[in-house]
VEXMARGU-879096 format. One line per field, with one value per residue (C-alpha): residue number from 1; residue in three letters; x negated, y, z negated. Coordinates in Angstrom, 3 decimals, always signed. Each point is the difference from the previous one (the first is absolute). Layout:
residues N
k	(NUM:...)
r	(ALA:...)
xx	(X:...)
yy	(Y:...)
zz	(Z:...)
end
This chain:
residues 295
k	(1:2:3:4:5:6:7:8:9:10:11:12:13:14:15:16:17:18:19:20:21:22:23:24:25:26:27:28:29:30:31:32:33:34:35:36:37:38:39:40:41:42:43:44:45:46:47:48:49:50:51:52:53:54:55:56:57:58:59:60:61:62:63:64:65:66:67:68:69:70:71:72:73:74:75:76:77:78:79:80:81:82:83:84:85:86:87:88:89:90:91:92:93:94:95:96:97:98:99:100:101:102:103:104:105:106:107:108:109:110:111:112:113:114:115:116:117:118:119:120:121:122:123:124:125:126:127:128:129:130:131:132:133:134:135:136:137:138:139:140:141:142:143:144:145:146:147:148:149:150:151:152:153:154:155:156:157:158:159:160:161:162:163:164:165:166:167:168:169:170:171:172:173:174:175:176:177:178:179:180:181:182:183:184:185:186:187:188:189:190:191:192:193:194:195:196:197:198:199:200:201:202:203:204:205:206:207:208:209:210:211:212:213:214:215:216:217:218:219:220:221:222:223:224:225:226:227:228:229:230:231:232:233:234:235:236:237:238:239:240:241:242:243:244:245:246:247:248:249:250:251:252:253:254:255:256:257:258:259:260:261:262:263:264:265:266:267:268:269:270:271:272:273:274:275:276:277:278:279:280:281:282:283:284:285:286:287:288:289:290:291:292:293:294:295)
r	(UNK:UNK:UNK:UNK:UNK:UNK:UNK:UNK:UNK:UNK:UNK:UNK:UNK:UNK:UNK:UNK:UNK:UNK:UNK:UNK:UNK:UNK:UNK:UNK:UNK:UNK:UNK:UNK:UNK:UNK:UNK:UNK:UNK:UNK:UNK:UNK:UNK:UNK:UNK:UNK:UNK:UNK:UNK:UNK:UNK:UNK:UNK:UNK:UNK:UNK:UNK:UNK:UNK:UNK:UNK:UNK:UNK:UNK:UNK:UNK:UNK:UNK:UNK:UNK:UNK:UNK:UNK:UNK:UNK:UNK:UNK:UNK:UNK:UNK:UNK:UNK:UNK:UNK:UNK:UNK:UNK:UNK:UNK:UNK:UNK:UNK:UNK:UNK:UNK:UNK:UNK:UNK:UNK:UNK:UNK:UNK:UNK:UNK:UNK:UNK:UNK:UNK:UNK:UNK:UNK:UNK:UNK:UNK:UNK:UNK:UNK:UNK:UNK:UNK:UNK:UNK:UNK:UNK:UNK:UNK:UNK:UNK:UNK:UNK:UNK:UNK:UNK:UNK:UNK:UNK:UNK:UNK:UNK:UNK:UNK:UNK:UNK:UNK:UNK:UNK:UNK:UNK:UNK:UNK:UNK:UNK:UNK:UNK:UNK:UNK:UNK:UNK:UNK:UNK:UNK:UNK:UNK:UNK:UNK:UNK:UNK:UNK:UNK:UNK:UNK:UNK:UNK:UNK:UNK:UNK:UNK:UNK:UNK:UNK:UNK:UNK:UNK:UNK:UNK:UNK:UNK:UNK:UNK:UNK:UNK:UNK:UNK:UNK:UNK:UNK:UNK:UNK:UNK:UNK:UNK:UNK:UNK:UNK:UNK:UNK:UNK:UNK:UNK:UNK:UNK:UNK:UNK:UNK:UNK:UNK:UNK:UNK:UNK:UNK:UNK:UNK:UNK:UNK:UNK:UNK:UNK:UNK:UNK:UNK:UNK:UNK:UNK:UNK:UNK:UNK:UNK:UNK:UNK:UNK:UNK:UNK:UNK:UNK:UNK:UNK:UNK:UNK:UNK:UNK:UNK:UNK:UNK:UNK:UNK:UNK:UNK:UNK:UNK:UNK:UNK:UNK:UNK:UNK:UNK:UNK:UNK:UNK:UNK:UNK:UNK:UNK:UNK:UNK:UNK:UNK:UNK:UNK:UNK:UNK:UNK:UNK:UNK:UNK:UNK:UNK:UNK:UNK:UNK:UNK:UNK:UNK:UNK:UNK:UNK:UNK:UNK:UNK:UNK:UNK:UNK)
xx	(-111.569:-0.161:-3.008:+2.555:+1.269:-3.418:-0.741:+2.871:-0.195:+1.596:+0.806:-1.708:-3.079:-0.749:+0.419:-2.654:-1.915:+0.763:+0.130:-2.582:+0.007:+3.641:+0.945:+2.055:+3.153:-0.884:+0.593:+3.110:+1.387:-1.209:+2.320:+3.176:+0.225:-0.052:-3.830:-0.350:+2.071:+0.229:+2.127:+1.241:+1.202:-0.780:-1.488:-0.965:-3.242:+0.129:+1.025:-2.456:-0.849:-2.327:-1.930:+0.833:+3.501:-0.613:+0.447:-2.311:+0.764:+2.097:-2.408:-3.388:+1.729:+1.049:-3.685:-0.833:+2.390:-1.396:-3.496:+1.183:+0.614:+2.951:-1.329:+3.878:-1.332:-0.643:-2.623:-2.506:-3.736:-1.273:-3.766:-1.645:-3.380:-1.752:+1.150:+3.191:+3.121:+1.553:+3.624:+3.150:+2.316:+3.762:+2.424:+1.443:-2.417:-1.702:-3.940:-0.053:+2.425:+1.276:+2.203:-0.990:+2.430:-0.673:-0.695:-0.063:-2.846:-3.559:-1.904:+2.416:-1.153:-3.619:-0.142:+2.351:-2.670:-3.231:-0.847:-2.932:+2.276:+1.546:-3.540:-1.386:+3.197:+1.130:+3.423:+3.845:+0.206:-3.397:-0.286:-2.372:+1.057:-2.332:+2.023:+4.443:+2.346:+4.216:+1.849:+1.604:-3.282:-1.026:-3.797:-3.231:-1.064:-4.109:+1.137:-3.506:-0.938:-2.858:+0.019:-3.221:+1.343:+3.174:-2.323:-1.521:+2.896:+1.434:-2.878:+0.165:+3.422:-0.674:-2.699:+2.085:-2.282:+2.884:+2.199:+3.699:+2.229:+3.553:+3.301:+2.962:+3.477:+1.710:+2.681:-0.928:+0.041:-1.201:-2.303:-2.382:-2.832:-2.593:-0.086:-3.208:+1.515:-2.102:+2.174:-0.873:+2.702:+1.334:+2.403:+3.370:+0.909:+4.050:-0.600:-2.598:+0.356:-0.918:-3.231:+0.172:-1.465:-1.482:+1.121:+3.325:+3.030:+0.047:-1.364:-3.133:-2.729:-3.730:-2.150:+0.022:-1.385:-1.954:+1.921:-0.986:+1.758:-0.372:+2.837:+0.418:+3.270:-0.499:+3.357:+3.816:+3.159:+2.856:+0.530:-2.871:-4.256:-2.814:-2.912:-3.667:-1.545:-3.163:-0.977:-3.129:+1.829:+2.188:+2.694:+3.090:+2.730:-2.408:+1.241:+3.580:-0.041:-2.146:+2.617:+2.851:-1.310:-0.451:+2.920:-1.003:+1.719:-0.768:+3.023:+1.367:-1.461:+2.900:-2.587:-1.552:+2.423:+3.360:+1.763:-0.343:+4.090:+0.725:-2.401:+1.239:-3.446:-0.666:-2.643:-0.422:-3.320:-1.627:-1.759:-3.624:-2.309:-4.040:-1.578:-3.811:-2.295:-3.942:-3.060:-3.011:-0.590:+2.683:+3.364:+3.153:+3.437:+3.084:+2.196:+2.429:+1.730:+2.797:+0.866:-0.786:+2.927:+2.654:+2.100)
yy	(+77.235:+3.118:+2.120:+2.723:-1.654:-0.582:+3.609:+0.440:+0.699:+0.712:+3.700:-0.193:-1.581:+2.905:+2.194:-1.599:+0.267:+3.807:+1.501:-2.185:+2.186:-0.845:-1.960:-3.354:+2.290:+3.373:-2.508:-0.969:+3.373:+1.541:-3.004:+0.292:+3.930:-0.286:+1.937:-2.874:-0.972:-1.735:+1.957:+2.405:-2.609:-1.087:-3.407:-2.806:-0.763:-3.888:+1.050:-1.120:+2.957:+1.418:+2.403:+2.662:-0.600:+1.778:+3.832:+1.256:+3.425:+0.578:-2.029:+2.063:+3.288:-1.455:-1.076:+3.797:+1.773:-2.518:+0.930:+3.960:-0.867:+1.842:+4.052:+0.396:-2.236:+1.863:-1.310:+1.462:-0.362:-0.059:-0.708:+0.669:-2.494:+0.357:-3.986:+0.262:+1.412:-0.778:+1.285:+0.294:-2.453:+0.669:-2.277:-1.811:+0.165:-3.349:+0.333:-1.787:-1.349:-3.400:+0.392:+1.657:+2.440:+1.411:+3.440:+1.762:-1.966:+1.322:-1.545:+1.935:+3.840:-1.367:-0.656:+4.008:+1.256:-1.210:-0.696:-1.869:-2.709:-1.029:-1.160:-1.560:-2.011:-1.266:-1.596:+0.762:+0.007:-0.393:+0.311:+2.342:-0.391:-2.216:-0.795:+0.513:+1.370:-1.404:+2.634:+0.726:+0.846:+3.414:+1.114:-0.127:-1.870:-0.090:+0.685:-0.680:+2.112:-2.586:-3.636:-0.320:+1.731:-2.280:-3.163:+1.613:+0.844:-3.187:-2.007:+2.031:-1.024:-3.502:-0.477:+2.079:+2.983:+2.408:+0.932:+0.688:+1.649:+0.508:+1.937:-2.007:+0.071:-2.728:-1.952:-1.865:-0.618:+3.884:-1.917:-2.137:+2.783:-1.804:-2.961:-2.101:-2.167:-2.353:-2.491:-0.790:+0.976:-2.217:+0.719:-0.672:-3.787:+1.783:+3.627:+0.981:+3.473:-1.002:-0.886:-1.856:-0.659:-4.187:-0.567:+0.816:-2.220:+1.466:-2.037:+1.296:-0.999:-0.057:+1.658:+0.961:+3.527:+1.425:+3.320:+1.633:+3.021:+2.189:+2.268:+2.161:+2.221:+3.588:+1.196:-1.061:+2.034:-1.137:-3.694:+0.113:+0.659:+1.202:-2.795:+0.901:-3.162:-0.869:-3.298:-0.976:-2.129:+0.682:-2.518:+0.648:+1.429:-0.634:+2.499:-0.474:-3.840:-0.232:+2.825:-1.585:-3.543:+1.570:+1.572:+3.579:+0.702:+3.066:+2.508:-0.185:-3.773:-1.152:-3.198:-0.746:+1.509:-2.594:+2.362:+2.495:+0.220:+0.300:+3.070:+3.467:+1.298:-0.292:+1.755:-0.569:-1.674:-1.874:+1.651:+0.057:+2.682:-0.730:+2.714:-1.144:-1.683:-0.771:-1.211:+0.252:+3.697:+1.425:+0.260:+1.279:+1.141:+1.515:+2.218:-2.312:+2.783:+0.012:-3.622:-0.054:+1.990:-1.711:-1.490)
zz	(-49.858:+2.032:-0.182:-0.605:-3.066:-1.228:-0.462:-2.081:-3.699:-3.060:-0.924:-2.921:+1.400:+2.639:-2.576:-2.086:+3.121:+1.217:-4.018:-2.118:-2.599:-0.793:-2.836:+0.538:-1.998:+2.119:+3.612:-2.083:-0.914:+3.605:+1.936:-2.681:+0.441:+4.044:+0.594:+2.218:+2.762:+2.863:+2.663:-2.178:-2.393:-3.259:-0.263:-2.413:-0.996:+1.468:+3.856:+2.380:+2.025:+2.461:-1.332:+2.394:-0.657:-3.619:-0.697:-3.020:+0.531:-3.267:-1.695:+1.217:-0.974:-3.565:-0.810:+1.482:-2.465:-3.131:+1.113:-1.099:-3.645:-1.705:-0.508:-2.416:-2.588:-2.857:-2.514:-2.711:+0.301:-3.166:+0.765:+3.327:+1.243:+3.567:-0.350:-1.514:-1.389:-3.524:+0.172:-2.109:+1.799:-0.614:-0.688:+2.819:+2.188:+1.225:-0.349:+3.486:+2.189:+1.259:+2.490:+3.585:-0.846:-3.266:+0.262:-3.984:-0.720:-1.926:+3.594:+2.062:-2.414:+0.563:+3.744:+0.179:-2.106:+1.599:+3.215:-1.080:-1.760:+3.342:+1.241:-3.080:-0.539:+3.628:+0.138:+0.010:-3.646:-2.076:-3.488:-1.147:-3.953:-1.564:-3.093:+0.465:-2.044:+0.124:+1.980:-2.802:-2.199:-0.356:-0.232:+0.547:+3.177:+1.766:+4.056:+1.663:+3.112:+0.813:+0.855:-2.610:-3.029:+0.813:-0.126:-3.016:-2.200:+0.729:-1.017:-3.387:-0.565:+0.757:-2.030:-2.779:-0.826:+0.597:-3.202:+0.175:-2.047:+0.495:-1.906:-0.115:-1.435:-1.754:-1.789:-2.994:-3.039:-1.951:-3.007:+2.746:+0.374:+1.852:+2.408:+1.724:+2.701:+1.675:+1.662:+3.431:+3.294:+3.097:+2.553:-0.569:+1.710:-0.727:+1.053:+2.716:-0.957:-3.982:-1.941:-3.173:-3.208:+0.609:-3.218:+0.175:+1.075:+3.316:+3.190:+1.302:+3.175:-0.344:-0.392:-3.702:-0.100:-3.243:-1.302:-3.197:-1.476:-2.441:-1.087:-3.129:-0.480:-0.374:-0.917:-0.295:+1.994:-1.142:+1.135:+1.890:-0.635:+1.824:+0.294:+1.271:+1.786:+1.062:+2.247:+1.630:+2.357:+2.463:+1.013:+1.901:-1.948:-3.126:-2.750:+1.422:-0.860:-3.115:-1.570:+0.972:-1.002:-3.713:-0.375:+0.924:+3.731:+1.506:+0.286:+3.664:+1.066:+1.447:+1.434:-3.747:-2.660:-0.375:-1.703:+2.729:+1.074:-3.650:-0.523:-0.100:+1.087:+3.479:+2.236:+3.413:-1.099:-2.489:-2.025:-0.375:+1.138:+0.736:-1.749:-0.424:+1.803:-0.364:+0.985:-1.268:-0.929:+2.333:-1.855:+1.965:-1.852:+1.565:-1.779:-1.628:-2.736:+1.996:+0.262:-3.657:-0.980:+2.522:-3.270)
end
């Protein structure tokens, strides 16, 4: 073997080397979408190259622009901390992003709004939300300008001081009035997008995942009814599933509700709204009348 050919690596590997602070899906993304090539051409990330055969150029000024945050994002601050932000998070807006490309994200407002935020949270993409809400979920969100009061917060989650209550609308049946639901939630085995109920029908992969909620209906509209719900824990998809599981989908969860084609209702989102949150003696609401009076 030639020393030549012992110098020779994988893309993906040099790019591990030159960007550590990519993630293995970010070296994925960067390769598929050409910001590396090798002459001018896109490449795979198994070719054995020399590293001065690969051009990063597209990919340094990507990680640049990221860096810059996204100053068109347009979101409510509803409480103001020298360590954080809590903020009215529309609908449809991821609380963090994924992909190396996601730009309409609550990180990308953060890092636009703060330079500060750029060096507490290094890396293409951080999160700086120390709970999430589903892009589709409206409402109150903690965006932490610190790496501490991120540590913090998510501690107090964890160790489930923080209270949360949520506005949702359902299907169901009009006489149910209250519901405790305390059945735990897995990952779909069928679905990877889908959590379910463990003990349902449905195939599911461990862990098992404790998930209490507490939902009490506040008023009827036509076929469907306004529930307020509170939950201590905070599993993925958590008031979506347990709903659905007892018969109460929300309106516009085309993942949870089986009925969902057959509905005439249909938002672009499900619909539940955060409109509370609290810890200790600090209690934070967003202004939820109008999502109250949507049916």
């Amino acid at each position: 073997m030639s020393i030549l050919t012992d110098l020779r690596k994988r893309v993906d590997g040099w790019l591990r080397e030159v960007f550590p602070q990519l993630s293995s899906r970010h070296i994925e993304e960067a390769i598929q979408e050409g910001l590396v090539t090798v002459s001018g051409k896109k490449t795979k990330k198994g070719h054995r190259v020399l590293k001065n055969e690969l051009e990063f150029t597209a990919l340094e000024m990507t990680l640049k622009e990221i860096e810059k945050g996204n100053s068109h994002l347009e979101i409510e601050v509803i409480h103001e901390d020298k360590y954080f932000w809590i903020v009215d998070k529309p609908a449809g807006i991821p609380s963090h992003p994924i992909s190396l490309f996601e730009r309409e994200t609550v990180t990308q407002w953060a890092l636009a709004r703060e330079a500060k935020v750029r060096e507490e949270f290094p890396g293409p993409q951080p999160t700086v939300t120390p709970h999430r809400l589903d892009i589709g979920t409206s409402g109150v969100l903690i965006v932490c300008r610190t790496q501490a009061s991120f540590q913090d917060w998510r501690q107090r989650f964890q160790s489930k001081q923080v209270q949360k209550k949520y506005l949702a609308w359902c299907y169901g049946e009009e006489q149910q009035t209250e519901l405790f639901l305390d059945e735990p939630i897995a990952h779909s085995r069928q679905d990877a997008r889908k959590m379910v109920v463990t003990a349902g029908t449905e195939a599911f992969r461990e862990p098992e995942m404790e998930a209490k909620t507490n939902a009490k209906r506040l008023k009827q509209s036509g076929e469907v009814s306004l529930w307020e719900i509170s939950c201590s824990t905070g599993v993925t998809h958590q008031i979506r599933v347990h709903l659905a599981w007892a018969g109460f989908p929300l309106v516009g969860d085309k993942l949870y509700d089986p009925l969902f084609d057959q509905r005439k209702l249909k938002p672009p989102f499900h619909q539940l709204r955060a409109s509370e949150i609290e810890w200790q003696s600090q209690r934070f609401r967003v202004d939820s009348k109008q999502f109250e009076e949507s049916f």
